[in-house]
LOZAMI-420611 format. One record per atom (N, C-alpha, C): x, y, z; atom name. Coordinates in steps of 0.001 Angstrom, whole numbers. Example, Ala and Ser with C-alpha at 12.3 -4.5 7.8 and 13.67 -1.06 7.14 Angstrom:
REM LOZAMI-420611
    east   north      up atom
   13190   -5690    7800    N
   12300   -4500    7800   CA
   13200   -3300    7800    C
   12850   -2250    7080    N
   13670   -1060    7140   CA
   12900      30    7870    C
This chain:
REM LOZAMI-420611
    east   north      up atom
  148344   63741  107528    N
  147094   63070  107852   CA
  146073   64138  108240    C
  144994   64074  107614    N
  143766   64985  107645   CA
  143014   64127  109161    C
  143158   65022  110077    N
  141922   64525  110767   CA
  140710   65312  111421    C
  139719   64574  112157    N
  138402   65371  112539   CA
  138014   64570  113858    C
  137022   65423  114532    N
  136648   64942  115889   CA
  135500   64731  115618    C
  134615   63432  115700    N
  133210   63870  115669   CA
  132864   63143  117121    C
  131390   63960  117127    N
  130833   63761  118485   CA
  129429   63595  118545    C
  128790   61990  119117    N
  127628   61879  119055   CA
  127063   61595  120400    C
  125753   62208  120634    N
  125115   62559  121850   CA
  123406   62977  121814    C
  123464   61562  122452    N
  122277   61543  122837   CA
  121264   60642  122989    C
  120085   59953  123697    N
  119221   59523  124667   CA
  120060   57962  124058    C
  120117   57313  124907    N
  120966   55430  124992   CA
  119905   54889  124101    C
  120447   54214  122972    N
  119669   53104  122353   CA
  120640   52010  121502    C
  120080   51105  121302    N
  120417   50131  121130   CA
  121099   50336  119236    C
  122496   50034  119184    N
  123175   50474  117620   CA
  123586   51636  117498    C
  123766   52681  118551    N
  124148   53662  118109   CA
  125607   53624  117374    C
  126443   52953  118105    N
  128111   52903  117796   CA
  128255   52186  116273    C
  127314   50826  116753    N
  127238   50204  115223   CA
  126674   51304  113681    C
  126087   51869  113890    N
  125239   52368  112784   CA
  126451   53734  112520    C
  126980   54759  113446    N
  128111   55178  113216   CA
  129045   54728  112477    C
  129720   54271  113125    N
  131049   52929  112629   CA
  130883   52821  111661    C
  129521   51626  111109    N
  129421   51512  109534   CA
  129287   52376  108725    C
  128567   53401  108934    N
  128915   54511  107807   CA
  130642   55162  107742    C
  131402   55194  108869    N
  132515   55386  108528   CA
  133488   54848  108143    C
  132987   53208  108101    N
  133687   52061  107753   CA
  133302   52322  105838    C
  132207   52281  105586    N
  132291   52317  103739   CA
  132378   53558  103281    C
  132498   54625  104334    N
  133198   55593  103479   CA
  134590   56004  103988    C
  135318   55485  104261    N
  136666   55013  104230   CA
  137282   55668  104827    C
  136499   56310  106272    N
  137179   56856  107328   CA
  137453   56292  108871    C
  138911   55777  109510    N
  139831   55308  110176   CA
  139317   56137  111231    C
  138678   55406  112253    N
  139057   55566  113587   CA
  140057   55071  114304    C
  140932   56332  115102    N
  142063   56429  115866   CA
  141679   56603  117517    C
  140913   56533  117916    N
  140619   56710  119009   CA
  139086   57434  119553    C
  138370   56145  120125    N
  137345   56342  120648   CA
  136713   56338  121565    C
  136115   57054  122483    N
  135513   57371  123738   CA
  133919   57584  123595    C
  133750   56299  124895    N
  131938   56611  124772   CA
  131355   56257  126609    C
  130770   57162  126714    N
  130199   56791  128400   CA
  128438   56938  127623    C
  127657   56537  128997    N
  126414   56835  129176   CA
  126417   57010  130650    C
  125546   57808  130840    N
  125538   58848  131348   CA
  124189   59357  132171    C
  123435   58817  132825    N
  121820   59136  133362   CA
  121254   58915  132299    C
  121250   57823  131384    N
  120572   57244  129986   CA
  120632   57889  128587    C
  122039   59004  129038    N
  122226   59973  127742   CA
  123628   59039  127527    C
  124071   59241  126196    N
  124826   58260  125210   CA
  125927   59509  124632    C
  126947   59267  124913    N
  128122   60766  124477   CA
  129176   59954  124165    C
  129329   59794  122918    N
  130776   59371  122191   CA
  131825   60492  121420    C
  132718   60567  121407    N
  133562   61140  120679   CA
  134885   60259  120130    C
  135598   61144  118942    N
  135837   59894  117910   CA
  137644   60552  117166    C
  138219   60304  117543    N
  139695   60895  116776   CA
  139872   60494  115024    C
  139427   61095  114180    N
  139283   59804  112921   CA
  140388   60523  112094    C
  140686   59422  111071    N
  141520   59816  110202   CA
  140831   59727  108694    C
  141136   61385  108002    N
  139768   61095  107367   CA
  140435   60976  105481    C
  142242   60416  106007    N
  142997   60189  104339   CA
  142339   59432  103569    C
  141912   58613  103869    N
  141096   57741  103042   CA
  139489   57689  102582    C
  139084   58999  103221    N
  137309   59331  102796   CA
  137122   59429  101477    C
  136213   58753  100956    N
  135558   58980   99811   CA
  134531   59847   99460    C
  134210   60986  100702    N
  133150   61829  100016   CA
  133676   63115  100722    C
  133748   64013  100361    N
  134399   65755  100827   CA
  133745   65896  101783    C
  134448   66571  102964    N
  133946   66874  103810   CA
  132636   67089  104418    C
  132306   68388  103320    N
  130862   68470  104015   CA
  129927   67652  103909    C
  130084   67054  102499    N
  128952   65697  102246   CA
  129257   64462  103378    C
  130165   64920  104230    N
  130113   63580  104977   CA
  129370   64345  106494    C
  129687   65641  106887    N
  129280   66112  107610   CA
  127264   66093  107333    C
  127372   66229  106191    N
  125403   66088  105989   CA
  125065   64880  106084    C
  125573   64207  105616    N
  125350   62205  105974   CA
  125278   62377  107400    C
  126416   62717  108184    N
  126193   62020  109801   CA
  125082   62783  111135    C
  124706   64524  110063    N
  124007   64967  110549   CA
  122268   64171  110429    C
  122312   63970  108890    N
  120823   62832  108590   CA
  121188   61544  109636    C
  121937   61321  109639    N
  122563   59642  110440   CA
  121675   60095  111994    C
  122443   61610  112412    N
  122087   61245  113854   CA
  120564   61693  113847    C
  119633   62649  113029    N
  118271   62580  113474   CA
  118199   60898  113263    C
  118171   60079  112504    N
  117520   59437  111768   CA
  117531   58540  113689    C
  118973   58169  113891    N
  118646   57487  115403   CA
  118971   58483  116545    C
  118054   59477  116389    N
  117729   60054  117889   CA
  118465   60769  118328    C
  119609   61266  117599    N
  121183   61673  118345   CA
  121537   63182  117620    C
  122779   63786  118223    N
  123160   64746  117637   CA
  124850   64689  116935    C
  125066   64472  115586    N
  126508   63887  115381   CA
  127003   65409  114660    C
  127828   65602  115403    N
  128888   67223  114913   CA
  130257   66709  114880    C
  130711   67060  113557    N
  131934   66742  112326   CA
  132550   67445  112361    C
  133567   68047  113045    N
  134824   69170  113079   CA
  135686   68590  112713    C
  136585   69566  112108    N
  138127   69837  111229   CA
  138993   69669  112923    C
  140100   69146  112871    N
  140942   69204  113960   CA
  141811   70062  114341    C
  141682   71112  113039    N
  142535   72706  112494   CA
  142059   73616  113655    C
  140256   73129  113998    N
  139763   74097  114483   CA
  140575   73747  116212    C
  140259   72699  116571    N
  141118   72638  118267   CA
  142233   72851  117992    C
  143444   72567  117313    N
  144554   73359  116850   CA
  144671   74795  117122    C
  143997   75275  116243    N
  144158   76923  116167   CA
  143708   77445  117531    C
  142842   77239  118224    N
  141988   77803  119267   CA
  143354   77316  120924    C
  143895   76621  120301    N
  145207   76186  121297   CA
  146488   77225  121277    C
  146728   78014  119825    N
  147459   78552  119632   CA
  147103   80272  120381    C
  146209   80596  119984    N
  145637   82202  120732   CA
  145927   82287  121745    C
């Protein structure tokens, strides 16, 4: 199982989780575990996903969620799970 952490952050508004979600819902990536606080009106989710079933390569999904988060206000960063892996091992 291929997975990735993504992490979105920033000022509370109304759909953030929804408008996420659905883009990872039709492109056919499985959330395994999700965490979201707010925070003095700042909005910080992070996301365990499973990404066997994506329909678009990596980086094209990483440029989608980067357009996703200007588009509502936010900052969404798409990491490989290789990378907290490896950085555990050193």
């Amino acid at each position: 199982m291929k997975k990735a952490i993504i992490t979105v952050v920033g000022k509370d508004s109304v759909g953030i989780i929804a408008k996420v979600c659905t883009y990872l819902a039709e492109t056919g990536v499985n959330i395994l575990d999700i965490s979201q606080t707010i925070t003095g009106g700042y909005f910080n989710m992070m996301m365990i996903c499973d990404l066997t079933g994506n329909k678009k390569d990596f980086l094209a999904m990483q440029d989608d969620l980067t357009r996703l988060g200007e588009e509502i206000g936010t900052v969404i960063r798409v990491q490989d799970e290789a990378i907290f892996e490896s950085m555990h091992r050193i």
